[in-house]
N, C-alpha and C positions, 0 to 999 in steps of 0.2 A: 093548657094546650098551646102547642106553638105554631104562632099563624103564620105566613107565608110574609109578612110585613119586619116578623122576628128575622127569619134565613134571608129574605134579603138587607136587614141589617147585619147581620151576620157574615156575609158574602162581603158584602161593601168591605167592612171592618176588616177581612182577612186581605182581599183584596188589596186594599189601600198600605199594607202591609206589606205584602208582597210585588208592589208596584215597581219598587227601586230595582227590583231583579229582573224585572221583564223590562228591557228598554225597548221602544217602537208600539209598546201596545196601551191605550188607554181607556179606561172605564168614562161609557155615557152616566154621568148622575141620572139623568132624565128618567132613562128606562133601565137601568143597570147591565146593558149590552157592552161587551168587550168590543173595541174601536182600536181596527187596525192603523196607528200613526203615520201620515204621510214623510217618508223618509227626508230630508234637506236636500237639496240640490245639491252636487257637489260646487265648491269655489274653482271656476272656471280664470285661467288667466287673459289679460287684456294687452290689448296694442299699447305701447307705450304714450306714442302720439298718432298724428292723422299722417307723419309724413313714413314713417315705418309701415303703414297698412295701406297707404299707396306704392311704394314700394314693393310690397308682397305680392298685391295684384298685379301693378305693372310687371313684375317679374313673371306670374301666371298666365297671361295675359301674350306676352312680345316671347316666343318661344322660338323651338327649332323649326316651328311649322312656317314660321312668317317669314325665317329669316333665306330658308330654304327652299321650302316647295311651295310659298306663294309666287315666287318670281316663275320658276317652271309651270304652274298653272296659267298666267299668263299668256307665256310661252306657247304653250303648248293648245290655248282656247283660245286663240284671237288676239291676243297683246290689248289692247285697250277697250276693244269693243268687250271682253271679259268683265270689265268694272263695273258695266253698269247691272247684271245681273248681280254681283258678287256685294256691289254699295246699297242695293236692293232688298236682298237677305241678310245681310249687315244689321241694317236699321227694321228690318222688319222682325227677325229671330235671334239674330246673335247678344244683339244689347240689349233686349228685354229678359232672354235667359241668362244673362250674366249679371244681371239687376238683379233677376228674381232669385239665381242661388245668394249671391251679395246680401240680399235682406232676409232671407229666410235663415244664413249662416246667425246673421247680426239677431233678426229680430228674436231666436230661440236658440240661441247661444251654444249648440251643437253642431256637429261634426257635419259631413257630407250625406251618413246613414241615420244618424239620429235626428237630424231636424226633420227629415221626412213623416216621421214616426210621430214625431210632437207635434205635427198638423194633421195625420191621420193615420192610425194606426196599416192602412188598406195601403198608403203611399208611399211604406218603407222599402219595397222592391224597387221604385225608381231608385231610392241612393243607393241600391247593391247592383243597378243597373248602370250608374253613374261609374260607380267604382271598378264594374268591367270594363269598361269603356277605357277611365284610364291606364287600367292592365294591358288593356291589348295597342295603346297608344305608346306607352311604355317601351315594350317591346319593337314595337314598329321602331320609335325612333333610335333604339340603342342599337339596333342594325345599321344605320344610317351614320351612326356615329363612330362605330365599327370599319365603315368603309372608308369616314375622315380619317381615323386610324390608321389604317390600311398605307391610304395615301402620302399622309405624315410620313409614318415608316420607310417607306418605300423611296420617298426623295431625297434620305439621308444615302441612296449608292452614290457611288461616282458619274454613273451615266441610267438618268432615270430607266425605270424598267418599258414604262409607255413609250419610252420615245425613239424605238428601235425593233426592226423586224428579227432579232438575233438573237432570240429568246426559245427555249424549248418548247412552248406554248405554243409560238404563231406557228401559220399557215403558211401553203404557197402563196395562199391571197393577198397576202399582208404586203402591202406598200409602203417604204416611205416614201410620200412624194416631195418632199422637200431634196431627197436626194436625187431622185429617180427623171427619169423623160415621163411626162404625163402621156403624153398621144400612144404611147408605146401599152397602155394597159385600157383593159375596159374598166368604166368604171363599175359597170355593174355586177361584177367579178371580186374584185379589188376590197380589203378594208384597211382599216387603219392600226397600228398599235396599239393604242388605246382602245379600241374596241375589242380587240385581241384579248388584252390586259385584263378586261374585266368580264370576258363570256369563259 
C-alpha cells in the first residue's frame, strides 16, 4: 500500500526536479509547502560623494520661490516684522519636514511614492499627495517664467514696449509721467505703461 510518507517522497523528488524551472518559488522541507521566494531589491544607484548630495539638495532647496516671491512676501506682509513669523515656521515645520523626507528617502532607499509604502502600506497617498503638489508647483512656476520670458523678449525692441503710452493696448489713462506735467493729471485716474503692459 502507498502511504502518504511515499507521495510525499515522491512530491519532494519531482519537485526538487523541477525546481530549476520555477525561479522565485521554494519548497519548505519542514512541511512540504511551496514558499513564495521574496524577490531581491533591485541595485539602487548612490551619491557619488557627500559634496554632490549637498548639492542636489541645495539646488532643491534655493529655488524660484526664494529667489522671487520671498522678497514680494516681505513686501507685501510687513518687510521685517514678516521674519519672525516666517523664522518661526521655518524651525518649527519646514526643517523637520525636510529632514524627515531626507531620512525617509536615505533610510529606505526609494523614491518620493515608495518610501511611503515601505513605512506603511496606509501612507502611500501622502507621496501621490506630495507629487501633486509638485505638479501643480510646476506649473505655477513655468508661468512665472513665461513672464521672465516675456520680458527678456520684449527688451530686445528699439524703444521698450513698457516704457511708452504709444501702444495699441494703452488707454486714455495711461501716463508717462517722466514726460508729462504731473499737476495736470489725477492720480487716481491715471496709470502707468507698464501696468498697461501687463493687464
Amino acid at each position: 500500500a502507498i502511504t502518504v510518507e511515499m507521495w510525499r517522497c515522491k512530491f519532494l523528488f519531482h519537485f526538487s526536479i523541477m525546481q530549476g524551472s520555477m525561479p522565485g518559488v521554494k519548497l519548505n522541507h519542514m512541511n512540504g509547502a511551496l514558499v513564495q521566494a521574496r524577490p531581491k531589491p533591485q541595485a539602487r544607484e548612490q551619491w557619488a560623494n557627500k559634496l554632490e548630495f549637498l548639492l542636489a539638495v541645495a539646488g532643491h532647496i534655493i529655488g524660484l520661490g526664494n529667489v522671487w516671491r520671498f522678497p514680494y512676501l516681505c513686501y507685501k506682509n510687513g518687510g521685517g516684522a514678516f521674519f519672525v513669523p516666517y523664522v518661526l515656521f521655518l524651525f518649527t515645520c519646514g526643517i523637520p519636514l525636510f529632514f524627515l523626507e531626507t531620512s525617509l528617502g536615505q533610510f529606505t532607499s526609494q523614491g518620493g511614492i515608495t518610501c511611503w509604502r515601505k513605512i506603511c502600506p496606509l501612507f502611500e497617498g501622502l507621496g501621490y499627495g506630495s507629487q501633486v503638489v509638485v505638479l501643480y508647483t510646476g506649473v505655477y512656476y513655468i508661468i512665472i517664467l513665461a513672464w521672465a520670458f516675456l520680458y527678456l523678449f520684449s527688451s530686445f525692441s528699439s524703444e521698450l514696449p513698457w516704457a511708452s503710452c504709444n501702444n495699441y493696448w494703452n488707454t486714455e489713462n495711461c501716463k508717462e509721467l517722466r514726460k508729462s506735467n504731473i499737476t495736470e493729471y489725477s492720480p487716481e485716474k491715471s496709470t502707468s505703461p507698464v501696468i498697461e503692459f501687463w493687464e
